[in-house]
C-alpha positions in Angstrom: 69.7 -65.6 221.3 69.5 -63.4 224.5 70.7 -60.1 224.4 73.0 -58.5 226.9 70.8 -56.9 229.6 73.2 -53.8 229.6 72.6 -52.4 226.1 68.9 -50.7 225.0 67.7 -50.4 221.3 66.5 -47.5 219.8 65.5 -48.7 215.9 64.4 -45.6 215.2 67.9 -44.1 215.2 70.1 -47.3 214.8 71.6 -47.2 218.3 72.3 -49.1 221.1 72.6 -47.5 224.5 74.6 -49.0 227.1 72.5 -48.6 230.7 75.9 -48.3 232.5 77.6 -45.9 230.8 74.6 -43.8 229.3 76.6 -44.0 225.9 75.4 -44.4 222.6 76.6 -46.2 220.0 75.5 -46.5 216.3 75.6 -49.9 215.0 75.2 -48.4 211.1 76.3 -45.8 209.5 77.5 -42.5 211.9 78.2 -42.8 215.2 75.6 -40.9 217.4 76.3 -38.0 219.5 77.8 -39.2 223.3 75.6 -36.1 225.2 72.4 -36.9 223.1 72.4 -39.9 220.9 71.4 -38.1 217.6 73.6 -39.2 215.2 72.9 -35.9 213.0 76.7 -34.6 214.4 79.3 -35.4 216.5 79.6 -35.1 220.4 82.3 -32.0 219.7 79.3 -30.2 217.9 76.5 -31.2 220.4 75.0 -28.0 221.3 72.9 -29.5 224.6 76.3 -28.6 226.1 75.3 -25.6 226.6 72.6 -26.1 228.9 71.3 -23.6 230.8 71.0 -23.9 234.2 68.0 -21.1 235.2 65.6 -22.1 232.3 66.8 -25.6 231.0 66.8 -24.4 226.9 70.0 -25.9 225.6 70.5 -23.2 223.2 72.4 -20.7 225.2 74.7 -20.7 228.5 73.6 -19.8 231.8 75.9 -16.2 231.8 73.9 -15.5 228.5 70.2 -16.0 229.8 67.7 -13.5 229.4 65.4 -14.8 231.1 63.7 -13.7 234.4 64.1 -16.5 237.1 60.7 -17.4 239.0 63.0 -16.4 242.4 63.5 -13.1 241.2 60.2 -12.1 241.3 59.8 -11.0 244.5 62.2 -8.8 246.5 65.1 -10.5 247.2 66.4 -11.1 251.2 70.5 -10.3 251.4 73.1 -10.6 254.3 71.1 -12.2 256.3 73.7 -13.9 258.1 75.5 -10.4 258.7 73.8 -8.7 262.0 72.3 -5.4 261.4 73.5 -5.6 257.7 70.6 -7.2 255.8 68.4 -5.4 253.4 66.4 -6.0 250.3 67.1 -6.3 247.0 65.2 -5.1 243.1 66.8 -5.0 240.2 66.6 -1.7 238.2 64.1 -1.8 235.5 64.8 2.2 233.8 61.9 2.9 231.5 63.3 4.3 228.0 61.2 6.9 227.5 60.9 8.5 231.2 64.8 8.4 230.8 64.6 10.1 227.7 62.4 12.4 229.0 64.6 13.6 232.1 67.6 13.7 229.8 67.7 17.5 230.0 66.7 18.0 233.3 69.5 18.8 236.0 70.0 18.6 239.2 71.8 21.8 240.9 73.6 21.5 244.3 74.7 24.9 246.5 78.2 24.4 247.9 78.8 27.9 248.9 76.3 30.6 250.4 72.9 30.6 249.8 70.7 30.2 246.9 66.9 30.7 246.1 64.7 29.4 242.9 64.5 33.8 241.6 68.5 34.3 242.1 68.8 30.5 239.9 66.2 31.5 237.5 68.0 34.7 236.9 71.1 34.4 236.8 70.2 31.2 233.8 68.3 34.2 232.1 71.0 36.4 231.9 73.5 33.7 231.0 71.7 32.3 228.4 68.3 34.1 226.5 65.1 34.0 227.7 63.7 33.6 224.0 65.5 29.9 223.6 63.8 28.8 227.0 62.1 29.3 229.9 63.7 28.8 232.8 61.9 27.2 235.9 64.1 25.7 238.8 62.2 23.8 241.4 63.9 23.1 244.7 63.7 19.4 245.4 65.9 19.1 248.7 67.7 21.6 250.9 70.5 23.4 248.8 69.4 21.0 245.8 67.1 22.3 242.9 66.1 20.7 239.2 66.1 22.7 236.7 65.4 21.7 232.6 68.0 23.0 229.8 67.0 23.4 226.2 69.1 20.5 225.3 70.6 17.9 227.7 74.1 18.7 225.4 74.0 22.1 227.1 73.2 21.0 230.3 76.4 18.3 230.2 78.5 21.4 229.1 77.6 23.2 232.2 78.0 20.3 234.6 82.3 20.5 233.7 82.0 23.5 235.7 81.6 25.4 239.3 79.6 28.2 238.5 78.6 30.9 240.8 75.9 34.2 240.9 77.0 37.3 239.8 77.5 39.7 242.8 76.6 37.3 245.4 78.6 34.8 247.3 77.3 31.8 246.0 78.5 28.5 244.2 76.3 25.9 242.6 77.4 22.8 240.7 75.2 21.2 238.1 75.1 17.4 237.2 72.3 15.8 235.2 69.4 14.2 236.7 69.6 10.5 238.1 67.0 8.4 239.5 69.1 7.4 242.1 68.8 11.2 243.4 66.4 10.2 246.4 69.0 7.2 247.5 70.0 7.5 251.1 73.6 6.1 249.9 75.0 3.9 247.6 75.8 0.1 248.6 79.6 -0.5 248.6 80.7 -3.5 246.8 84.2 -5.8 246.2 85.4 -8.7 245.4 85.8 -12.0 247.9 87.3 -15.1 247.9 84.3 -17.5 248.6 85.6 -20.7 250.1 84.1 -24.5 251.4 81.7 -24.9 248.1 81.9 -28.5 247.1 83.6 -28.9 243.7 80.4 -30.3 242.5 77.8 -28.1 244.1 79.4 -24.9 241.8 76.3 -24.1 239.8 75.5 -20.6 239.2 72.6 -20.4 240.8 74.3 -22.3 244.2 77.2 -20.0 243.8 75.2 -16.6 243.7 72.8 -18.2 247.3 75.9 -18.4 248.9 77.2 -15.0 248.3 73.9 -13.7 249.2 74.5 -14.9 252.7 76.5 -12.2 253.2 75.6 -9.4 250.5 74.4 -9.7 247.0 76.0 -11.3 244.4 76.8 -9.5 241.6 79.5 -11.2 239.6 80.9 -14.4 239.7 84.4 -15.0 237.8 83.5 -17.6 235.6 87.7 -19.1 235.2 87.4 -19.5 239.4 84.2 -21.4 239.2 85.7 -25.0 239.3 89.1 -24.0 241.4 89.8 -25.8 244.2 90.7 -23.6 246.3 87.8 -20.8 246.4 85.5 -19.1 243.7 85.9 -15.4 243.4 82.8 -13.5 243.7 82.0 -9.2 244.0 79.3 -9.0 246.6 77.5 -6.2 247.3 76.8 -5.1 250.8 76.2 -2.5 252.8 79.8 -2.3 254.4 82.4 -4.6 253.3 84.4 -4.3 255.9 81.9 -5.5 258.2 81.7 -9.2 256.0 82.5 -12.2 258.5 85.2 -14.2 257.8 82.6 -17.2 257.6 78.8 -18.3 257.4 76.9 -20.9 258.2 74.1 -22.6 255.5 73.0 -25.8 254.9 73.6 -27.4 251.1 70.6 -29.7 251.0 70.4 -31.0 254.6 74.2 -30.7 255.4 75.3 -27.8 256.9 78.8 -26.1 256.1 80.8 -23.4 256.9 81.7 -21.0 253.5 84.7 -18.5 254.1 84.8 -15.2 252.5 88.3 -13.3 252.3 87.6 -9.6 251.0 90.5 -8.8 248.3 91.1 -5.5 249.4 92.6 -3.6 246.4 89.6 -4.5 245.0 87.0 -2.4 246.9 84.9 -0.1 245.1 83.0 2.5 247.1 
């Protein structure tokens, strides 16, 4: 008796797969699962739907991946379709303990008159006693100085306020130490209306590419991801006023046009 040239036996698992459709089907006992053909649960409970799109482990999603892709390894090139905008992107990697370390360290800025490291050192010495510490300020930029507190609770109590030098006319502010301190400026960043991805070209990974044509992705709202009218993305970029209106990339060897529309009340500087 021949056997229909559509359907492949696995014996080991009682099923029959149907080459067409990809289905399984048991033919004893429990039906098999239609996403994996185990028959140890049910389609509904088939956790290789969950497949994970950067490292290919089914037992996660792709938001909830901790893993480090192999493209992230080097720095990464963003906005290169935007002229005179592009720059280079790293993740922050903060080390615990150098953190922890600079947790009572402060960073004092001069906003009136002007200040030296003996009138700072001073006036922290008559403020507070010697005998609990000693106080050192180091000047680290014009009218900016560090300076470490005994405990980095007093130095957030004395960053609420202005403070100023006793007979002198002279106001500092204090704020506690960030490595972001030798930044040129921050990168602004807001949310866009990414249009022109092909309904089924919307994997993460594509989705994030196409953003960094024009900035660097940061978010992607996951309930936009399959609308089909545009996914809505926050893109980092050095201005976001100065995002085009379109960009031009090829999606394997096609080329389209993707459309960004900034949502304005959405801006954060």
């Amino acid at each position: 008796m021949r056997s229909d040239p559509n359907l492949h036996t696995r014996a080991d698992h009682g099923e029959v797969k149907n080459r067409e459709s990809g289905e399984y089907r048991a033919f004893g006992g429990r039906a098999a699962c239609g996403v994996c053909g185990l028959k140890n649960h049910s389609t509904d409970e088939c956790r290789r739907k969950l497949f994970c799109e950067l490292c290919g482990y089914a037992n996660h999603s792709t938001l909830d991946c901790k893993r480090e892709p192999l493209w992230n390894f080097g720095p990464e090139l963003c906005a290169a379709q935007v002229t005179r905008q592009s720059f280079f992107h790293i993740e922050e990697n903060i080390d615990p303990k150098s953190s922890k370390e600079k947790a009572s360290i402060a960073v004092i800025t001069v906003v009136k008159g002007v200040l030296s490291v003996k009138m700072l050192e001073n006036e922290f010495k008559r403020l507070v006693s010697s005998a609990q510490c000693k106080w050192s300020a180091k000047q680290i930029a014009d009218n900016k100085y560090s300076m470490r507190f005994p405990t980095a609770k007093m130095e957030l109590d004395y960053s609420n306020f202005c403070l100023g030098i006793k007979g002198a006319e002279v106001q500092f502010t204090i704020e506690p130490w960030s490595s972001n301190l030798g930044a040129k400026v921050q990168i602004q960043h807001a949310w866009f209306k990414v249009k022109g991805i092909p309904l089924d070209q919307r994997g993460l990974r594509t989705i994030a590419k196409i953003g960094g044509l024009v900035g660097k992705t940061m978010v992607i709202d996951e309930s936009t991801r399959f609308n089909r009218e545009f996914v809505r993305v926050k893109i980092a970029c050095r201005n976001v006023d100065l995002v085009p209106d379109s960009a031009e990339c090829a999606l394997g060897l096609f080329l389209y046009d993707f459309f960004f529309e900034k949502e304005t009340y959405m801006v954060d500087n």
